[in-house]
N, C-alpha and C positions, 0 to 999 in steps of 0.2 A: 578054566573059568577064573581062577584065580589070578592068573595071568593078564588075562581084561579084563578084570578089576583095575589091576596096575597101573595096566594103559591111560584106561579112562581117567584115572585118576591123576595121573603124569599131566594128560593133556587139558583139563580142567586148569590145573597151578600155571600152566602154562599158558593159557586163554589168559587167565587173572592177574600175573604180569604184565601182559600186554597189554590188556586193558588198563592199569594204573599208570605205565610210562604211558602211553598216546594220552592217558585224562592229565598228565602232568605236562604233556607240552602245548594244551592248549590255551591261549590266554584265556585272562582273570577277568573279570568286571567289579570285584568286590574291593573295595577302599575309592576305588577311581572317580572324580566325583565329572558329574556331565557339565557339560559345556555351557555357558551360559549363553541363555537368550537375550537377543538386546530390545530392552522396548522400544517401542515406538508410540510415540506421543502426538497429538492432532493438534496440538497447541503449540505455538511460535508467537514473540513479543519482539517488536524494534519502538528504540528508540533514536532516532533521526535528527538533526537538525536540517531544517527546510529552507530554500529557496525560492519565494512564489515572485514569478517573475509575469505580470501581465501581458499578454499582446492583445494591444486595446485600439477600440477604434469605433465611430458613433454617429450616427445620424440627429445630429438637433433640429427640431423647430419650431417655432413660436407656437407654441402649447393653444393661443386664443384662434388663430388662424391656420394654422397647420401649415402654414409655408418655410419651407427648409431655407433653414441657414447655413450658408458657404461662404466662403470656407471655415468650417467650424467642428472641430471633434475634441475630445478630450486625454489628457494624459493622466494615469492614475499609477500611480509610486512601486516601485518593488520593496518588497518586506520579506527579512529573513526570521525565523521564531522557529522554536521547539516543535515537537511531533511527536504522536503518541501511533502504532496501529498494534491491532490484534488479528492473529491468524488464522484459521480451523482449516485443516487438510483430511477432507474427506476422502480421499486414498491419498496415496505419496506423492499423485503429480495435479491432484485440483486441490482448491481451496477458496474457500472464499476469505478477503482482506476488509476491516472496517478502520479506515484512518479520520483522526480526526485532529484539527488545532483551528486557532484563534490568529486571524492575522489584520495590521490595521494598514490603512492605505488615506494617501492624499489623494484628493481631483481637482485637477488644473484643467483649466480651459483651454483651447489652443484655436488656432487662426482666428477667426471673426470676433470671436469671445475672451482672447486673449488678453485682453488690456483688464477685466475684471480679477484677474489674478487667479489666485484659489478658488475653487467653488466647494471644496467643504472637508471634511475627512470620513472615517467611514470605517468600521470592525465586520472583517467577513465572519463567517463561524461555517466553515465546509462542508459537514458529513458527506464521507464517500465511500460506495463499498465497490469492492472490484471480488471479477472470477477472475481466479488465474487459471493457466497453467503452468507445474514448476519440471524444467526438464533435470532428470537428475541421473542421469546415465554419464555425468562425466566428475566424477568423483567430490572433492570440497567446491568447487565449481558450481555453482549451482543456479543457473539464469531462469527466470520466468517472465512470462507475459500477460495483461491483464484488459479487463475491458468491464465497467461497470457503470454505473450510476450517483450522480452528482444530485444533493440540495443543500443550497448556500442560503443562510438567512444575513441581512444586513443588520447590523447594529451601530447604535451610538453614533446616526448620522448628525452631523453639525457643518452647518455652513461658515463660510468664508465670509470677509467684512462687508462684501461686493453682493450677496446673495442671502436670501431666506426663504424658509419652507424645503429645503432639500428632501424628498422622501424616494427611498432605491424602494422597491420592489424583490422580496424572496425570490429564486430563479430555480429551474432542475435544468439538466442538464447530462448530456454523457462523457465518460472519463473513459481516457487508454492509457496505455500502462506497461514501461518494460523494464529490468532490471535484475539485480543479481545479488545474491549473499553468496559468500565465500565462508563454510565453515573451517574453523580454527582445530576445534572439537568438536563431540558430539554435540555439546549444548551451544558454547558459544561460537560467532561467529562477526564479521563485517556485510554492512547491506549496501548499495548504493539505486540509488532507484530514480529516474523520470516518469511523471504524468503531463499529461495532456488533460485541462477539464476546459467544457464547452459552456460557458456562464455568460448568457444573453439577456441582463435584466432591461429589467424600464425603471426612468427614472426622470422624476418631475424637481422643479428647481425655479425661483422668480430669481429673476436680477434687479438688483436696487440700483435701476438706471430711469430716466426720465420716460415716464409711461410703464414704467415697474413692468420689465418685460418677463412672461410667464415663459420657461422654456421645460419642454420637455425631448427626452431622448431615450432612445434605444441603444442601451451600450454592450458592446461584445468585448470581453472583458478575457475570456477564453486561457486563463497562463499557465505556463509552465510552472511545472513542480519539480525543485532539483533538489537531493534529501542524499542525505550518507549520515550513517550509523552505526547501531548494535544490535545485532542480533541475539536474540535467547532463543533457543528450543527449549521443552518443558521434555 
């Protein structure tokens, strides 16, 4: 009896060695600090300088009669100005885009109505919001496409020495959209971006010509938006 006593007692101290090396070679978790998480933020900010480049083209005619004038369209100016847009990425690859600036533009008359020179100048004011999608499977690379919704209000129209009463007509319209930001970092980065917006106002105009001729027109105004920037993620 005394004898396994012994035993037992051997093979216990024995057990509880074992047990302390195998608890000593297994790792630690204590001082180790975990990994950080990286947030992700639904907010992005560019600022851009823009390009608005019209592709313009218009049906005039005599506002009292309705009979079209030919050849007769109009030319209206390209204008480069600042840009403001704000982002919201409702998962990582949609978002919706709200851009907005102030752009001013000349209107010249061309063929038939040419010789009256100017017909006046004219401040657009844009707002446009686009859905994107942003493809992001290929690292700081980062291209998207967009398609949204155009309304331009006209301001500060003023006519030409040749012309009075100029008044444009507010317009909606649809906007497309493709482009890319290339992150630098996480926050910052370069954008470069093209729109297409579809802006078909109406718009009335007399000429200070003998019989003070009333004209009105349908002008497709439709331009390119060509923009490179900065990028901010939030």
């Amino acid at each position: 009896m005394i004898r396994f006593g012994k035993l037992a007692l051997g093979a216990a101290a024995l057990l509880g060695l074992t047990s302390f090396a195998t608890a000593a070679d297994l790792p630690t978790t204590k001082g180790v600090a975990a990994a950080p998480v990286e947030m992700w933020s639904p907010w992005m900010v560019r600022v851009r300088a823009i390009a608005v480049i019209p592709d313009e083209s218009a049906r005039i005619r005599n506002a009292v009669t309705n009979a079209a004038i030919t050849p007769a369209s109009v030319n209206i100016s390209n204008s480069v100005v600042p840009e403001v847009d704000i982002s919201y990425f409702f998962t990582k690859n949609i978002a919706v885009e709200a851009i907005c600036c102030i752009t001013p533009h000349k209107i010249r008359g061309t063929g038939a109505i040419a010789a009256l020179g100017q017909i006046g100048k004219t401040t657009l004011f844009p707002p446009t919001v686009m859905l994107q999608y942003h493809f992001t499977e290929m690292g700081a690379f980062k291209p998207y496409v967009g398609i949204g919704l155009n309304y331009t209000k006209f301001l500060r129209e003023r006519t030409g020495p040749n012309y009075v009463g100029l008044n444009i007509r507010d317009s909606w319209g649809v906007a497309g959209q493709i482009g890319f930001d290339y992150m630098i970092d996480r926050h910052w980065g370069i954008n470069f971006d093209v729109k297409k917006i579809y802006m078909e106002p109406r718009a009335t105009v007399t000429a200070l010509t003998p019989g003070a001729l009333p004209v009105s027109a349908k002008v497709k105004i439709n331009p390119w938006i060509i923009g490179t920037g900065v990028t901010y993620r939030f």
